[in-house]
C-alpha positions in Angstrom: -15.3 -26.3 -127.2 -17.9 -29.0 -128.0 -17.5 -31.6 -131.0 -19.8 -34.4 -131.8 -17.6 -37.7 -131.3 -17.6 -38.4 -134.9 -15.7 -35.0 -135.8 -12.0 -37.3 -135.4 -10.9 -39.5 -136.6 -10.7 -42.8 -134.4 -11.6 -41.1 -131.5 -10.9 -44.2 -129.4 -7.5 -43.8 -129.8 -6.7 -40.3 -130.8 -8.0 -38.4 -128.0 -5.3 -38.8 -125.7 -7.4 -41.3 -123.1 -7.0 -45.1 -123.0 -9.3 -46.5 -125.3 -10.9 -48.6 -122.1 -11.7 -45.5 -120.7 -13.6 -44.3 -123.6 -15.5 -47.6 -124.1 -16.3 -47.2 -120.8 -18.2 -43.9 -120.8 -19.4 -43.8 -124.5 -20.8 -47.2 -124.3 -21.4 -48.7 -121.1 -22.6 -45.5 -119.2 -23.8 -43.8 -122.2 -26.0 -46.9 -123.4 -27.9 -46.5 -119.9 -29.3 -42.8 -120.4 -32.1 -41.4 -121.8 -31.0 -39.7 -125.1 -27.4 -38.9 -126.6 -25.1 -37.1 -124.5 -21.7 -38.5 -125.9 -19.5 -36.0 -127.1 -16.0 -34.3 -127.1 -15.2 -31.8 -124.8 -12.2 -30.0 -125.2 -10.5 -32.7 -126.9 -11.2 -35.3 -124.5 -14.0 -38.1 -124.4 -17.0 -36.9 -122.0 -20.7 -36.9 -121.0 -22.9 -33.9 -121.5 -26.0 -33.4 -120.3 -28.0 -32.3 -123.3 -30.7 -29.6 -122.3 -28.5 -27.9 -119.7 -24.5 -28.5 -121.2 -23.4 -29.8 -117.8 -20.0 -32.2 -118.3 -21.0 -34.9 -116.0 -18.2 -37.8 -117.3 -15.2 -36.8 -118.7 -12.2 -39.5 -119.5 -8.7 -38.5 -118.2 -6.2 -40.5 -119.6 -6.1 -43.8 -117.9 -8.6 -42.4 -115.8 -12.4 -41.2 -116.0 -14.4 -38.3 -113.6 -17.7 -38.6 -113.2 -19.8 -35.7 -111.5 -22.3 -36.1 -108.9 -25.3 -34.2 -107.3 -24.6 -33.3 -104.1 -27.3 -36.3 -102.9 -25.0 -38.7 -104.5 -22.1 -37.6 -102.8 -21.9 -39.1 -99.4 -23.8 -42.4 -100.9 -20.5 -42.7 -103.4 -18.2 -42.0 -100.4 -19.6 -44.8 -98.7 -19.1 -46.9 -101.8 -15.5 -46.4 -101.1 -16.0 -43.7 -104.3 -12.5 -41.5 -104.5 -11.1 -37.8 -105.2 -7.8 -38.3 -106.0 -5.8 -40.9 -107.3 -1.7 -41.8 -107.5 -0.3 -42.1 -111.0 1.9 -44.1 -112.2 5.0 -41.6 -112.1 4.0 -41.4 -108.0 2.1 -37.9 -108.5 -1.1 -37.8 -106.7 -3.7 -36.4 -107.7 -7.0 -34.5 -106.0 -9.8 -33.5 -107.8 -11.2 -31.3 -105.3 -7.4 -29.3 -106.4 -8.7 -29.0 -109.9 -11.2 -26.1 -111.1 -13.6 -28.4 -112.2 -16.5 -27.4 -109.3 -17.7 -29.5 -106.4 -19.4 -33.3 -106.6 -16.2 -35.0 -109.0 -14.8 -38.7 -108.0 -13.0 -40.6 -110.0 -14.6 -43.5 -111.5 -13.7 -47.2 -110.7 -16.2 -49.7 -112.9 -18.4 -50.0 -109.8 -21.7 -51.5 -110.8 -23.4 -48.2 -108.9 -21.7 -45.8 -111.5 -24.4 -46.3 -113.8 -27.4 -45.4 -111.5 -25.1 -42.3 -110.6 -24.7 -41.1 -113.4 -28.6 -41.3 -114.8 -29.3 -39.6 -111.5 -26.9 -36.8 -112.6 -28.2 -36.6 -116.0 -31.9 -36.0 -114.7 -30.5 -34.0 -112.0 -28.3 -31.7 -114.0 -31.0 -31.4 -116.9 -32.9 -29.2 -114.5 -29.9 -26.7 -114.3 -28.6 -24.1 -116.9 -24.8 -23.4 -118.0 -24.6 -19.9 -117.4 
């Protein structure tokens, strides 16, 4: 289910993510790519590649993913780039558990994000959602 980010109201704050989180990928690494791809993506802030419909951000509560191309992924490793994370109740979390496909980290304000992720929108633009 895809919604432009405009179809709620105050999405910053009613979409169940901090409202950091979402400034984070709707204006900071959304700003550096080449055409729109904010949107809302099951109820939640994310990035969307627009020719192919891949999710390549995605906001998750105090929390964002971000998804790689498998040449990005041992570059964001060594970048000290991580899968899962411990919550603030003491659950941790892997994102490698989730169904959400290979090439996820969880995103850390690391100046290299951005480059990331305008290599995944190129890179993902080339692929098709099935």
């Amino acid at each position: 289910m895809l919604a432009a980010i405009d179809s709620r109201p105050n999405p910053y704050l009613t979409l169940g993510s901090h409202p950091d989180i979402v400034e984070r990928l709707w204006k900071q690494i959304s700003a550096a790519m080449p055409s729109e791809c904010r949107s809302i993506v099951c109820g939640t802030p994310a990035l969307v590649q627009p020719e192919s419909g891949i999710v390549f951000a995605f906001a998750y509560g105090t929390q964002y993913c971000l998804r790689l191309p498998e040449t990005l992924i041992e570059t964001a490793f060594l970048a000290k780039a991580k899968t899962s994370t411990r919550w603030s109740n003491g659950k941790v979390e892997d994102l490698r558990q989730l169904e959400l496909g290979p090439g996820w980290i969880f995103g850390s304000w690391m100046a290299a994000e951005i480059e990331w992720c305008k290599e995944s929108f190129a890179s993902f633009g080339k692929e098709k959602v099935g």
